[in-house]
C-alpha positions as CSV (number, residue, x, y, z in Angstrom):
1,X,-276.6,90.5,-133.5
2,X,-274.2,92.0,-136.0
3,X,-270.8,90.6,-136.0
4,X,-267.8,92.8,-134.5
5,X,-265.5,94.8,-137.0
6,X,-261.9,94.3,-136.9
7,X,-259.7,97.1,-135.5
8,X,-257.4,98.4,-138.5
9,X,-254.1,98.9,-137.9
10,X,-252.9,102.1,-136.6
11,X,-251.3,104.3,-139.6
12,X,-247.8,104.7,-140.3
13,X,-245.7,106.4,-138.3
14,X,-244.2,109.7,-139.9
15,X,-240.6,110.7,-140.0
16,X,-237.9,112.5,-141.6
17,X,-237.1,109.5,-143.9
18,X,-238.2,110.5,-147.6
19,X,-240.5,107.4,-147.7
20,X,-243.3,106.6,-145.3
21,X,-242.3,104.9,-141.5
22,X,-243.8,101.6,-141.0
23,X,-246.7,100.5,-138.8
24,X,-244.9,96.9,-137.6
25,X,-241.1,96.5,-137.6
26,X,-239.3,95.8,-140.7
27,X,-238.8,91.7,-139.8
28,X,-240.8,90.9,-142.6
29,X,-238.7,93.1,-145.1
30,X,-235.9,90.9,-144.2
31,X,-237.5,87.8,-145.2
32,X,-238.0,89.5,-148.3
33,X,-234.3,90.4,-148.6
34,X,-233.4,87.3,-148.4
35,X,-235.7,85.4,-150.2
36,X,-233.7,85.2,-153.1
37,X,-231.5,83.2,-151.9
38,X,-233.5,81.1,-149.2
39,X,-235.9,80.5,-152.5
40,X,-233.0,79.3,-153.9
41,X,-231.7,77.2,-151.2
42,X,-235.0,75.1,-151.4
43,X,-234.9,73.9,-154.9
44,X,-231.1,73.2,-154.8
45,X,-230.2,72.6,-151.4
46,X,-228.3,75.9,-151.4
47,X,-227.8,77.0,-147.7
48,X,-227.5,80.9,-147.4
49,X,-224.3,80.3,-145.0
50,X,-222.4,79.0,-147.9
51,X,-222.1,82.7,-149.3
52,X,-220.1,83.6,-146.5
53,X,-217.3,81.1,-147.1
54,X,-215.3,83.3,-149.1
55,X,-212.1,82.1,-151.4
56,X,-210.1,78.8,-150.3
57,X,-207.2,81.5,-150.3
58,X,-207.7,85.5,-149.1
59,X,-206.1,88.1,-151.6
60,X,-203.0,90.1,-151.0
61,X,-203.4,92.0,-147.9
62,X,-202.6,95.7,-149.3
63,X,-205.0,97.0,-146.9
64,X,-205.7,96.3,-143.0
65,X,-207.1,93.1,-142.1
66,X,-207.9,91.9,-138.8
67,X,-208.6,88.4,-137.4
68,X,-211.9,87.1,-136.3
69,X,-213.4,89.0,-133.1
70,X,-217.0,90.0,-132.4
71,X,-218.3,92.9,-132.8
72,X,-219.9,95.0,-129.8
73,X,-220.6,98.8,-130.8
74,X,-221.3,100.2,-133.9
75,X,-220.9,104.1,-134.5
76,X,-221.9,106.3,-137.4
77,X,-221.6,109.8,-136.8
78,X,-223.4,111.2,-140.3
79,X,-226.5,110.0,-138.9
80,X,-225.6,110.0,-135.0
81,X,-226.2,106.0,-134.0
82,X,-224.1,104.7,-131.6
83,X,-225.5,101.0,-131.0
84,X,-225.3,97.9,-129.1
85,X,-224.4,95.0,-131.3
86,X,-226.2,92.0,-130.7
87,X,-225.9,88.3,-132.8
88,X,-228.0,86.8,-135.1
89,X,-228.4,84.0,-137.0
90,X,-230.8,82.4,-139.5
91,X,-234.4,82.7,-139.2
92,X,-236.9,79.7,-139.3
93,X,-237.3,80.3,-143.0
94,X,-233.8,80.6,-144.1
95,X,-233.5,84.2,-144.2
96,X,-230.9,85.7,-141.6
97,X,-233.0,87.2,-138.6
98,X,-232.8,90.3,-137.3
99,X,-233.2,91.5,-133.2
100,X,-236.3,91.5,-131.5
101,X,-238.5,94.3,-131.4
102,X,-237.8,95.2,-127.8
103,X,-234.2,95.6,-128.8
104,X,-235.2,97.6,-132.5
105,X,-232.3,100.4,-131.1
106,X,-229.9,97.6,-131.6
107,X,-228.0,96.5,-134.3
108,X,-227.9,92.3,-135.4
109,X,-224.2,91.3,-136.6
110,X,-224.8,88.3,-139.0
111,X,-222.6,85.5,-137.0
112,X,-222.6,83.0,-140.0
113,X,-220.8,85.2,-141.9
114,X,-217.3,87.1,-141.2
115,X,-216.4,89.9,-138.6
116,X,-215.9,93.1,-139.5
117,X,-212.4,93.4,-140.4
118,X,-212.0,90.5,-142.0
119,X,-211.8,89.7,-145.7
120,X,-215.2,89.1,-146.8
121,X,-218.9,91.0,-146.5
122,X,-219.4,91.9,-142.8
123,X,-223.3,91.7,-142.3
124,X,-225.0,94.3,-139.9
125,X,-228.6,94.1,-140.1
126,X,-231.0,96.9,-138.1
127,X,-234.5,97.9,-138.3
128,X,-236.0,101.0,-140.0
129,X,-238.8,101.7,-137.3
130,X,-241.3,99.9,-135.8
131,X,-245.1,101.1,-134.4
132,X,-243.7,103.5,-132.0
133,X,-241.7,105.2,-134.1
134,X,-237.7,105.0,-135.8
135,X,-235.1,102.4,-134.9
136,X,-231.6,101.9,-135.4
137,X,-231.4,102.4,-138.9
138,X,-233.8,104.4,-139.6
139,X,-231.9,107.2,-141.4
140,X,-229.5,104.9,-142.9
141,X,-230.5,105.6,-146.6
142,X,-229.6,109.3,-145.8
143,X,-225.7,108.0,-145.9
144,X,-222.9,109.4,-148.5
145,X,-220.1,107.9,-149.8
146,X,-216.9,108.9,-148.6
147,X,-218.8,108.8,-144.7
148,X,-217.0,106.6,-142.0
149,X,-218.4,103.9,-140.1
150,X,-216.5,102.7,-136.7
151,X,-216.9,98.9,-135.5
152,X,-215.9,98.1,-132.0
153,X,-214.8,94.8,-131.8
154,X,-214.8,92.6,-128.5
155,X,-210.7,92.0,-128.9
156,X,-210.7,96.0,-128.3
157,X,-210.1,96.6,-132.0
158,X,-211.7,99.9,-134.2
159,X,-212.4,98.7,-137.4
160,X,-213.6,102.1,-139.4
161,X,-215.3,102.1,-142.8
162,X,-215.5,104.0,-145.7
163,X,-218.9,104.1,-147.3
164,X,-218.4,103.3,-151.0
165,X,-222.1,103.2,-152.2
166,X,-225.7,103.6,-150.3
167,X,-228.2,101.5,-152.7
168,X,-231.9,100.8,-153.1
169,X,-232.8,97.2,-154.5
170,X,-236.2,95.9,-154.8
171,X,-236.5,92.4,-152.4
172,X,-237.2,90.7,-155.4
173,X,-234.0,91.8,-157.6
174,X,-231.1,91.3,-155.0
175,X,-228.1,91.0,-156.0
176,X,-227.0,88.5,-154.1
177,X,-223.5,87.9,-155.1
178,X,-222.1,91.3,-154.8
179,X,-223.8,91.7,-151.6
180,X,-222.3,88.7,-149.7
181,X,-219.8,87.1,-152.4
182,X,-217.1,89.7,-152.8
183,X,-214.3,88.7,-151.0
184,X,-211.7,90.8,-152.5
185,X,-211.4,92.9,-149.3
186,X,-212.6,93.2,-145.4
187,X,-216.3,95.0,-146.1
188,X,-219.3,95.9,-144.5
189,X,-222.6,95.7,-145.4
190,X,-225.5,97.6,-143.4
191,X,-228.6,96.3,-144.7
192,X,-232.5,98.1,-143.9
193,X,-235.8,98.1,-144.9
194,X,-236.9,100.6,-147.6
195,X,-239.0,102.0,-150.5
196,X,-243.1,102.0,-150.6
197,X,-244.9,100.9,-147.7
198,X,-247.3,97.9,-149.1
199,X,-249.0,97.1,-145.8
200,X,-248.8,94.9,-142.4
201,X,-249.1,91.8,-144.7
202,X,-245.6,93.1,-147.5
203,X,-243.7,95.5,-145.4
204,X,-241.7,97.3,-147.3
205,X,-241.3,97.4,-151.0
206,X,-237.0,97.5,-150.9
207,X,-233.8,97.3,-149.1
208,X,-231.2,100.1,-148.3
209,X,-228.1,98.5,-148.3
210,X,-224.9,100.5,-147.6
211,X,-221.5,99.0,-148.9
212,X,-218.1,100.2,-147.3
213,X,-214.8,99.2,-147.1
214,X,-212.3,99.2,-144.5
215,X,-210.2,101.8,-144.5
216,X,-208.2,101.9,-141.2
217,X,-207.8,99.9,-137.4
218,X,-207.1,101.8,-134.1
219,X,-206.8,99.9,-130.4
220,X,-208.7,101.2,-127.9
């Protein structure tokens, strides 16, 4: 009796992104985008947490700053997401997690790392899309500078962002430092999957990461 084939994997799913929607959720990218530093952490005892800890003493504070409070909603109008912030943390491996897939239209606020508002990199992972179709961030690498990002913070606190740059960066070639080691000002860093689609086993060949800088605070 001839032995059963395996089913393939259904094809990606097409949208308006300029490179090809993924067939499985972006997860995998993320271990990617954080290798660097996780494969790091294994040879020299280097825990990815310790990027967060910023300066023994914050700079001048000639722009707003606020003090630590979760964030609960994040909002950016370019690209119409309004989004339920969850919390994340690190992932088996060492890289920082991201939500489950039955909660891809949510964002995951990195809690190892500061709020946004503070001084430091505020991380706010999503994913790009998932079997069914787009997720959170899907259209994230369709973002210009000069575009605003709001942040609403459980305190009752708007923290809005100014996108300074939106950058491609192969997983491999991360530049780890200026992504979570620049503490010369409260920032925010969404991070997604991007680039070629390499299969179920790769996921995606880059990361979209969007860097922004807060600009302004509002109560609400």
């Amino acid at each position: 009796m001839p032995g059963v084939r395996p089913v393939p994997p259904p094809p990606p799913v097409r949208g308006r992104r300029r490179f090809p929607t993924a067939a499985v959720a972006c997860a995998l990218v993320f271990v990617g985008l954080f290798c660097v530093a996780a494969g790091f952490g294994t040879t020299t005892r280097f825990d990815l947490r310790d990027l967060f800890r910023g300066p023994d003493k914050p700079p001048p504070r000639a722009f707003p700053v606020l003090e630590p409070s979760p964030p609960v909603r994040l909002v950016i109008p370019a690209i119409k997401v309004r989004a339920p912030i969850l919390e994340v943390g690190l992932a088996a491996d060492g890289s920082v997690d991201v939500p489950p897939l039955p909660q891809h239209r949510e964002a995951g606020w990195f809690r190892d790392g500061p709020t946004p508002g503070q001084f430091g990199p505020a991380l706010i992972v999503g994913h790009a899309d998932t079997r069914t179709g787009p997720s959170v961030f899907h259209d994230l690498d369709r973002m210009r500078p000069g575009q605003r990002i709001e942040v609403l913070r459980r305190d009752r606190r708007v923290a809005v962002f100014e996108v300074n740059s939106v950058e491609h960066y192969a997983k491999a070639h991360l530049p780890v430092n200026r992504v979570y080691g620049d503490y010369s000002r409260p920032q925010l860093r969404l991070v997604t999957c991007g680039g070629r689609w390499l299969g179920t086993a790769r996921g995606y060949s880059d990361n979209v990461i969007v860097f922004a800088s807060l600009v302004a605070t509002r109560q609400v």
